[in-house]
C-alpha positions in Angstrom: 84.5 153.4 54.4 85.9 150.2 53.8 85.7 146.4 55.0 88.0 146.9 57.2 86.1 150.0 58.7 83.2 147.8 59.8 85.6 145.0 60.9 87.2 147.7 63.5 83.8 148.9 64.3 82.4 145.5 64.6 85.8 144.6 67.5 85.2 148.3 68.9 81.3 147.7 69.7 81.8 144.1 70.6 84.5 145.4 73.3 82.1 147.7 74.8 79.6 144.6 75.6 80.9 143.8 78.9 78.2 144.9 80.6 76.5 142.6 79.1 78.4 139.3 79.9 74.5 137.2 79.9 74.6 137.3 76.2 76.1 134.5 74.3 78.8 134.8 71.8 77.0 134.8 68.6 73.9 137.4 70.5 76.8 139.7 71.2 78.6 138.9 67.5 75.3 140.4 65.9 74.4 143.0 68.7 77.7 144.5 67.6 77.2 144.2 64.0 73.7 145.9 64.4 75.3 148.8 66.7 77.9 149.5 64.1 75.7 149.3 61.0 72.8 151.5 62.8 75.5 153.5 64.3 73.0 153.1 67.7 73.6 152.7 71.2 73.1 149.4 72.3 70.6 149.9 74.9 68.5 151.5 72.3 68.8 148.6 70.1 67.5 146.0 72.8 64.4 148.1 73.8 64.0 148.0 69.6 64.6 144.4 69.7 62.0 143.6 72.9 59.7 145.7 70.5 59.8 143.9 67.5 59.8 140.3 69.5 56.6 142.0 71.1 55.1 142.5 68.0 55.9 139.8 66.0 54.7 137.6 68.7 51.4 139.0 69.3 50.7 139.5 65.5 51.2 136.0 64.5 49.2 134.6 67.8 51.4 133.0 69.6 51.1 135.7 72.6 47.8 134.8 73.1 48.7 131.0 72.5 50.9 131.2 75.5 48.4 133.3 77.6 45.3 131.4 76.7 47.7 128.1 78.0 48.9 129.3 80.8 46.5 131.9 82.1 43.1 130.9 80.1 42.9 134.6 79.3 44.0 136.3 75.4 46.1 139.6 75.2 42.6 141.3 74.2 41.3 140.3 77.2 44.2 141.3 79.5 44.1 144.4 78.0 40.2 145.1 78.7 40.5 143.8 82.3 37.7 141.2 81.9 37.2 137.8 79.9 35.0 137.2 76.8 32.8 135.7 78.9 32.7 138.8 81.4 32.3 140.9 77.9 29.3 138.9 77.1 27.6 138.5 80.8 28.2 135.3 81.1 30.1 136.0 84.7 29.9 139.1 86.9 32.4 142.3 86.0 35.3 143.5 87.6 36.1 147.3 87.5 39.0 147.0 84.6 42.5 148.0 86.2 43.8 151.2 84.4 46.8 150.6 84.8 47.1 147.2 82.6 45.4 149.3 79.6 48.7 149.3 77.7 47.4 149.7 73.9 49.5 148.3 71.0 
């Protein structure tokens, strides 16, 4: 294959992005790029790409930054169903909601 291969592929894949006309320009530029170099379907590279944002963002704290500011809870906490303080019997405990035990 050749440069002008992956400039064809590149045009081809950006061409099939209408449906997704709430990127920008240069989101759909490198979405395209990444669908021809992984040779992957694009829906399959956003649910990688929500992944990766997931864990990069919980990993380096800034998850729990945002939760802690806006919710008073951590991600640790959400995930348990009951706040350190709850943990420790400082305040009275809920029954945990199965369904939020999402494990990472």
């Amino acid at each position: 294959m050749s440069l002008d291969d992956l400039e064809t592929d590149v045009e081809l894949a950006y061409d099939d992005l209408d449906d997704y006309a709430f990127l920008d320009r240069e989101s759909r530029q490198e979405l395209a790029m990444l669908g021809a170099a992984l040779d992957a379907d694009t829906d399959e590279l956003l649910r990688r790409a929500i992944h990766l944002l997931f864990q990069s963002t919980t990993e380096s704290g800034r998850l729990d930054f945002h939760l802690r500011s806006t919710y008073d809870v951590t991600y640790d906490e959400y995930l348990s169903g009951m706040t350190f303080d709850e943990m420790t019997g400082g305040t009275s405990v809920q029954q945990p909601d199965d369904d939020r035990r999402y494990q990472f």
